[in-house]
N, C-alpha and C positions, 0 to 999 in steps of 0.2 A: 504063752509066746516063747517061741526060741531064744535062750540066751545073745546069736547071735541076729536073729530080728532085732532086738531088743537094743543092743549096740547100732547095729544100723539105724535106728529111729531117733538116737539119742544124737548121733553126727548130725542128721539131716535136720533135727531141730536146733543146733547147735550151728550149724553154717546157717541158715535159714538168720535166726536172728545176730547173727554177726552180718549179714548181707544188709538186714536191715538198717544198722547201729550206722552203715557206711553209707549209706542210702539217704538217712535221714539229715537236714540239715546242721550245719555245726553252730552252737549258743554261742556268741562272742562274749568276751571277758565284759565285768561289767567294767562301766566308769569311774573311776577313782575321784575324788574329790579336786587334784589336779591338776585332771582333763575337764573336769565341770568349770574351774577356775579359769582354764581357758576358755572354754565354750564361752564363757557370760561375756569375755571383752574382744574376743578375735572370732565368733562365730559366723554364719554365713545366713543360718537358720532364719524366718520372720522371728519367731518367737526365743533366739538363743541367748539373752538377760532374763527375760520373764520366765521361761518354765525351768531356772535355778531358785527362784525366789520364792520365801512360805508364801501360804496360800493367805492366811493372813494380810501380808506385807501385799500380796497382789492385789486385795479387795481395799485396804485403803490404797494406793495407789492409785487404784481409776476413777477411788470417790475423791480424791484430791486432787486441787487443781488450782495452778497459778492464777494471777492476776490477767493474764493472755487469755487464759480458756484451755492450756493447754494440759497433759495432764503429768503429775511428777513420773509418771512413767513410763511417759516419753520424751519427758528430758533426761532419765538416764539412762534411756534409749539411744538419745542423740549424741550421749558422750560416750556408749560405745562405739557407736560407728565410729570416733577416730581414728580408733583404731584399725578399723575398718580401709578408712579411706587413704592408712597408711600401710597394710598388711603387706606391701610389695618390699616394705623396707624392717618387714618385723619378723623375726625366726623364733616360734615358740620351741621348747620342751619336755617331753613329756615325763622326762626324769633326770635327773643330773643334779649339780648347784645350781643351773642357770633356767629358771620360768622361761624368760622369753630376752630377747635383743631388739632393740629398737637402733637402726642407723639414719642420721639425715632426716630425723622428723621433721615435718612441714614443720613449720612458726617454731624451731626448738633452735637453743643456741650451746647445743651441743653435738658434738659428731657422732657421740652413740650413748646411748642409756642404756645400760645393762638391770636388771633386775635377779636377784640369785634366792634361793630359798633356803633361808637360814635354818630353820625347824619344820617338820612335818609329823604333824605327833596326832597318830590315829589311835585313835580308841574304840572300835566297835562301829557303831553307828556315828560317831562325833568324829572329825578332824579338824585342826588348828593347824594352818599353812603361816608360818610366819615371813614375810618379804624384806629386802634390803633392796636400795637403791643407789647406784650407782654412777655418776655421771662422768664423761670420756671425750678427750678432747685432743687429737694430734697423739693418740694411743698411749692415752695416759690419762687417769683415773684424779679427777679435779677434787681436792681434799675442800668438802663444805666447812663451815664452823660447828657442824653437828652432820651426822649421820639418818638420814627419811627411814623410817621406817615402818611398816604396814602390817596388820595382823588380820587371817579372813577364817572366820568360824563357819563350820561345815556340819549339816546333822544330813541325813538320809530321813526321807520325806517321802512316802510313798513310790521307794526303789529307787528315790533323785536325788542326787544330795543338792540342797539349800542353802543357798547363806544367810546365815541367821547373826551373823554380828559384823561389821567393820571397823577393827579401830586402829586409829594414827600416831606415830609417837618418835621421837627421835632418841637418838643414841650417843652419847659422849664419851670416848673412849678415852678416860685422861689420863689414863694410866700406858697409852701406845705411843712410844717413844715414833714412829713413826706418821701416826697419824701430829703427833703435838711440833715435830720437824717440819710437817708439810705445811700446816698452821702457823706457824712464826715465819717461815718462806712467803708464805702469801699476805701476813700483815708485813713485813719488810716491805716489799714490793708496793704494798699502797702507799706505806709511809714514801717513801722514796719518790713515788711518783708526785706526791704532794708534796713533797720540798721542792720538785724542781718549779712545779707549777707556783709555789711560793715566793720562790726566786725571781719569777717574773714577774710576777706580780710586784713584788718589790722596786726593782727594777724599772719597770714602768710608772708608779708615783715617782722615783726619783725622778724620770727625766719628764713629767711634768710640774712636779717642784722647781725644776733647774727653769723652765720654760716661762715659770710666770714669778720666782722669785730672784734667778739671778745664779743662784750657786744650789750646790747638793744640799740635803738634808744630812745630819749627819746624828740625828736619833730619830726613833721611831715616834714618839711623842709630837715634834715638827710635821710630822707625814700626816699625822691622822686629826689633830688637835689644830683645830681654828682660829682657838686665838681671840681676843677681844675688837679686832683690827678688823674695821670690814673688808680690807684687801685679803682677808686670810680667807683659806678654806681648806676641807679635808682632800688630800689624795690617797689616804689606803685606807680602803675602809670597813676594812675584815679588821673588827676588833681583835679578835684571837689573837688574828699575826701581828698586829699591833704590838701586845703584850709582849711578842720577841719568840714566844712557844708555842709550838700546834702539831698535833701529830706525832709527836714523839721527836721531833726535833727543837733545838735553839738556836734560834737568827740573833747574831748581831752586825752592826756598821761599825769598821774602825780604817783608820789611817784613811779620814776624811776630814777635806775643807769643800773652799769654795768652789775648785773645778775635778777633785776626785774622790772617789769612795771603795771601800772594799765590802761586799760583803760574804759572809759566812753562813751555813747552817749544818750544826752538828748532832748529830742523835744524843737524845739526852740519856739515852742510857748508853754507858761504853761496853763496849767487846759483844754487838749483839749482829756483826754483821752487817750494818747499815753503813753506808758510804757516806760520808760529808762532801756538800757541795758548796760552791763559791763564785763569785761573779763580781765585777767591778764596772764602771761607768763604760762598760764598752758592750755590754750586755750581754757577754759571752757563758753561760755555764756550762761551770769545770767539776768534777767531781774524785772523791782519793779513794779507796779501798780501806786506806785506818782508819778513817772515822773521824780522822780531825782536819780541821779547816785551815791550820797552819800548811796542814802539808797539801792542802789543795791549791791555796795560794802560790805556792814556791814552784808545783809540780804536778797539780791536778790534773786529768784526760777532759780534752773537751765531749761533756757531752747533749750538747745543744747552741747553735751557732745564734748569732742572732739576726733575728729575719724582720726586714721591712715591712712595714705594712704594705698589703698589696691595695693598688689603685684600679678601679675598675671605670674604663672610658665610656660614657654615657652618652647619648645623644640629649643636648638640652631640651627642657621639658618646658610647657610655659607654666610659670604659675598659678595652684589654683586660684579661683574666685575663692577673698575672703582669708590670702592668708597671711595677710599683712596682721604681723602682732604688736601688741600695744602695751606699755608696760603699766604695772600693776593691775592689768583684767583677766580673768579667768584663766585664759587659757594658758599663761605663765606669768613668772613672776620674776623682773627685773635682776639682775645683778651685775656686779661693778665690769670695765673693762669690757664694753658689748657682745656682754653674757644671760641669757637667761635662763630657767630652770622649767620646765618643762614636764605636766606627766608622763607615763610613757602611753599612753591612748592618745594625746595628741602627737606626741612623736611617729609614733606609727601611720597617723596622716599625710607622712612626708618620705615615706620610704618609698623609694620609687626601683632598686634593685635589693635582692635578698636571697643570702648564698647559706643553703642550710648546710645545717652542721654535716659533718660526719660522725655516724655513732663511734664513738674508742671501742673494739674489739674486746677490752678486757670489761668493759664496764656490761660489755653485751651480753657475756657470757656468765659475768656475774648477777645477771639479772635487774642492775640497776635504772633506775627511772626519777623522771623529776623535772622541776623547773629550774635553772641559773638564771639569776637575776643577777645582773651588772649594772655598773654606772658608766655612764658614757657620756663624753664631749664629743661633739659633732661641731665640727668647724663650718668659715662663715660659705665654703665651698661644699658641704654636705657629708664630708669624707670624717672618718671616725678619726678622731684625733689619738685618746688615749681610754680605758677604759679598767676599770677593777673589779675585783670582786663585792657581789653584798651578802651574795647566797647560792647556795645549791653544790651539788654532790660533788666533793676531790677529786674523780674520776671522769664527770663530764663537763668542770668547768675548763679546763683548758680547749677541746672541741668547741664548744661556746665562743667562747674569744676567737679563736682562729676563724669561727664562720664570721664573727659581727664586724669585724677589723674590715671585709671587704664589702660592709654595704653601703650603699650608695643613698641621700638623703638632700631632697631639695631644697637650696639655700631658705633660711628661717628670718622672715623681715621682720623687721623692728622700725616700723616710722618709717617706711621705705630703704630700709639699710640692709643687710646680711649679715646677721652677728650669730656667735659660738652657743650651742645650746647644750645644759646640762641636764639628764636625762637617766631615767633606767630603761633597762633592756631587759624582757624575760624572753628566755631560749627553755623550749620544751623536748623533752626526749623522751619517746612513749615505743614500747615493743611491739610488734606486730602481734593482735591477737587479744592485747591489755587495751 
């Protein structure tokens, strides 16, 4: 063959399979370990949890099976579609610090969770995606008392990567002058909110001291301590506060007699930033910036006025069959000055309006939950007279009170009479979802 034959066969096989190379479909990149980690919780796929998972892990799965019938693999099935059924508010990643963003999730009481990728440590067939969690509120980044974080083991499994371990763990950075600033900001703030809710509480034994003995109390001791005197009984009956300390604060009552009182509560540690607050028989609290009570006294800012109980106008009810009470029978038990005590199941008997709480915002975001139990006098008119603390979380007992203060409760006969009933109250606060 001609040299230059020979050159011309050699182009035309040479274009030929260059035509071909263009011709032929393009292989896409494969999938990283993660894209896989997205696929399992934000996928669209029937099958996009299950065909991440060994083969293993998927054979017991369908052999196991709840108490329902149902099987564990499609209940973590079910807790991916959450994410599913919030994908319009979620922006995954596919490389950066940040996995994915979550905004305004349903039942979430944060305005956005971020998630970032702390470590990604490939090695061949194996990767270890490490995760942090972050929660976001009014654009700014809510400091936990610890740091969530998540770790998701990845092997390649016939061309698929797998996950093959999950585990959970948190992180305390104690040594972050930043994170340990944000931390002492947000116990300040609880502390704080508890002295003031303290103060009322206070406050209100006193003017039910003043109401059934004549003049103030002028220790804490009188307030809580009954006495051998059947005329006596408790009005504050948070031992803690009792004692004068809670919280990181210390209450006292001074330049008191029979018609005034002063009282004080001061951080029991100095220079930490905590305000001292103060209030006297007018039920005003004040609060100072130094921390001491003297100076809130002289010069305090108010900040909480004091508020009437509000009255709620009811159309009279008839009474029911059967609730004429008797004393010393079951359903209560006599006491002096036509009073009797009452559990709170029959109390509840008699509620005829009932004004629920309002969750406190911060208690929401913190995740808090619980019961407040109070003690409550219900006068011989049905109206809450005065009420204190016996239990439940510093954050939702004040919401508590302010709801019970306006319920309405049908006069409690005695012998055909209307007399005052002493009582607890339990107020529930549960998150949508819990």
């Amino acid at each position: 063959m001609r040299p230059l034959s020979r050159v011309a066969l050699a182009f035309v096989l040479f274009a030929s399979s260059e035509l071909a190379a263009q011709s032929a479909p393009q292989s896409t990149a494969p999938q990283t370990a993660r894209q896989a980690l997205i696929e399992m919780f934000f996928g669209q796929a029937p099958n996009h949890l299950e065909k991440h998972l060994p083969d293993v892990t998927r054979q017991a799965f369908h052999e196991m099976q709840e108490a329902n019938g149902e099987s564990y693999l499609a209940m973590f099935s079910l807790l991916a579609k959450q994410g599913q059924n919030d994908k319009e508010k979620i922006e995954t990643f596919d490389s950066g610090s940040t996995l994915f963003t979550a905004k305004n999730v349903s039942a979430g009481t944060y305005d956005q969770v971020d998630v970032t990728v702390e470590q990604d440590n490939l090695s061949g067939d194996d990767d270890q995606i490490d995760l942090a969690i972050h929660m976001m509120h009014g654009g700014k980044e809510q400091i936990l008392p610890f740091i969530p974080r998540c770790s998701f083991s990845l092997k390649i499994e016939s061309g698929v990567w797998r996950l093959n371990e999950i585990s959970v763990g948190v992180r305390l950075p104690l040594a972050d002058p930043n994170f340990l600033k944000a931390l002492l900001e947000r116990e300040r703030t609880e502390n704080e909110q508890m002295a003031q809710w303290s103060m009322r509480s206070i406050d209100s034994a006193e003017k039910s001291y003043l109401a059934a003995q004549g003049s103030y109390a002028c220790t804490f001791s009188a307030l809580t301590s009954k006495g051998t005197s059947t005329s006596r009984r408790a009005y504050l009956y948070d031992t803690q506060l009792a004692s004068g300390k809670k919280n990181g604060y210390n209450f006292a009552i001074s330049a008191c007699d029979a018609s005034h009182y002063q009282l004080t509560a001061e951080p029991a540690v100095p220079k930490t930033g905590q305000r001292a607050f103060c209030s006297d028989e007018s039920g005003t609290v004040r609060a100072s910036a130094d921390g001491k009570g003297a100076t809130c006294l002289s010069s305090g800012e108010v900040v909480e006025q004091k508020q009437a109980a509000v009255r709620i106008p009811l159309q009279a009810s008839p009474e029911p069959s059967g609730a004429t009470a008797q004393s010393n029978s079951t359903s209560g038990t006599a006491l002096p000055a036509e009073r009797v005590r009452v559990s709170w199941g029959v109390s509840q008997s008699f509620l005829i309006s009932k004004v629920p709480p309002i969750y406190p915002e911060v208690a929401r975001r913190a995740r808090v939950t619980g019961t407040v139990v109070l003690r409550a006098l219900i006068n011989q008119t049905g109206d809450v007279e005065s009420l204190s603390l016996v239990s439940g979380h510093p954050l939702l007992a004040p919401a508590a009170m302010d709801a019970v203060k306006q319920w309405k409760y049908r006069p409690y006969l005695l012998n055909g009479k209307a007399v005052a009933v002493d009582t607890e109250i339990q107020v529930n606060f549960a998150l949508s979802g819990q």
